[in-house]
C-alpha positions, -999 to 999 in steps of 0.1 A, spaced: -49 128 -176 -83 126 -152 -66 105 -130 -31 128 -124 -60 153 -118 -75 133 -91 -46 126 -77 -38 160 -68 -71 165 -56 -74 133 -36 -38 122 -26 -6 119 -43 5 80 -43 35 88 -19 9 98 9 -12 70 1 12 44 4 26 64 37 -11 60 52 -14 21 40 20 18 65 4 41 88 -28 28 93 -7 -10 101 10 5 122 -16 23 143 -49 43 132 -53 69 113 -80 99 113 -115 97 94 -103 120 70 -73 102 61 -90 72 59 -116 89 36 -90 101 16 -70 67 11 -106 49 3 -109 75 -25 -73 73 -39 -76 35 -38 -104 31 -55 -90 57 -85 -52 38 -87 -44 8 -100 -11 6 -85 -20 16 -50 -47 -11 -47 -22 -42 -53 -1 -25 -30 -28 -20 -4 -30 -59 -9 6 -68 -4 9 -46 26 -20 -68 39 -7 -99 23 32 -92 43 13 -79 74 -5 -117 76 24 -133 68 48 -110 95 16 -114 123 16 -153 118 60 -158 122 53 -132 154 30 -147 167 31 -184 159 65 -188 149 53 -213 118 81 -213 91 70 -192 69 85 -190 30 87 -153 17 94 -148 -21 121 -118 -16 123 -116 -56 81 -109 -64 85 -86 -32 115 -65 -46 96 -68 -82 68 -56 -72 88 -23 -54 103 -20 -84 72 -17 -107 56 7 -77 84 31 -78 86 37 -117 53 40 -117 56 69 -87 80 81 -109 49 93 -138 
């Protein structure tokens, strides 16, 4: 219950995950990134996200860049999307 309270307060997990992208992409403001800190360190689910975004974002830099073969596990990813979105569900 304390933390679907701090999650309105803070940021709902569909604006956090929006601002993960966003920040990848390009940067985003103070406040935003105060706000994603805070909802990150409050959810569970948004953290291991954060970490896959970063984990893809390595991977996606490294076959851009260096074109190394690179072997992406297309099941965990589309698992772990899976488990994100029920849980985005409540």
């Amino acid at each position: 219950m304390l933390k679907k309270i701090i999650h309105i307060f803070f940021l709902p997990c569909s604006k956090a995950t929006l601002l993960m992208e966003k920040r990848n992409a390009k940067s985003i403001s103070p406040k935003e990134n105060w706000q994603l800190s805070m909802h990150v360190k409050i959810c569970k689910w948004c953290k291991a996200y954060q970490k896959k975004v970063e984990i893809l974002d390595s991977i996606l830099k490294k076959k851009w860049f260096e074109e190394e073969e690179v072997d992406i596990n297309t099941a965990e990813i589309q698992s772990f999307k899976d488990k994100v979105f029920r849980k985005l569900d409540f």
